[in-house]
C-alpha positions, 0 to 999 in steps of 0.5 A: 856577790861572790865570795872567795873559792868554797873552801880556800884555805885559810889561817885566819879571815885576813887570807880570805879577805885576800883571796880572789874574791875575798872580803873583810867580811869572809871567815876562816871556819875550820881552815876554809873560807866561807861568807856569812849569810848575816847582814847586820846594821845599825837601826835608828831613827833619821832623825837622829845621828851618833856623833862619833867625838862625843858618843852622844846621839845628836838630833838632826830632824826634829819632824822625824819621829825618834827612836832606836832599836833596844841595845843588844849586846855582841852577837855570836855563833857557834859553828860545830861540824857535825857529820851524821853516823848511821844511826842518823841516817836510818832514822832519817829513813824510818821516818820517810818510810813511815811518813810515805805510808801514812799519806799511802794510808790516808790516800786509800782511806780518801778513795774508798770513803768518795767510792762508798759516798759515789754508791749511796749516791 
């Protein structure tokens, strides 16, 4: 499903849910728009049904088993932006570099074991 344009501009989520596109489940992060990748549902046997007058739990089937998800209570996130600095970077490529050698290394210590096997052979 398609959501708002990426990053339209935004006050609060009730812009995104009217913008082209928008739903109540759009966000306002930062002054733009976004969807959460989350989907959230209610996890209880069918055999059973909130009643919404009492707040009680009604059995509706009695063949079906029942049970019910333990009670979590309100989920949340935190969004922080990070936007890397150099250091990062040059760690990230010190890594790559180094993992690049190390399979190099491995590869040469493979080809001259088979070559040194292929001989005694």
């Amino acid at each position: 499903r398609l959501g708002p344009a990426p990053g339209a501009p935004c006050a609060h989520a009730a812009d995104c849910a009217r913008a082209p596109g928008g739903d109540y489940d759009d966000v306002c992060v930062d002054g733009a728009c976004a969807r959460p990748l989350v989907f959230t549902h209610d996890a209880f046997s069918p055999g059973i049904e909130p009643d919404p007058d009492t707040g009680m739990w009604a059995v509706v089937d009695e063949a079906e088993p029942n049970w019910t998800e333990s009670y979590w209570p309100a989920v949340g996130t935190t969004v922080w932006h990070f936007a890397p600095g150099r250091m990062e970077a040059l760690v990230v490529a010190l890594a790559g570099l180094a993992t690049a050698a190390a399979v190099h290394a491995a590869a040469a210590v493979g080809r001259a074991a088979a070559a040194d096997a292929s001989r005694v052979l």
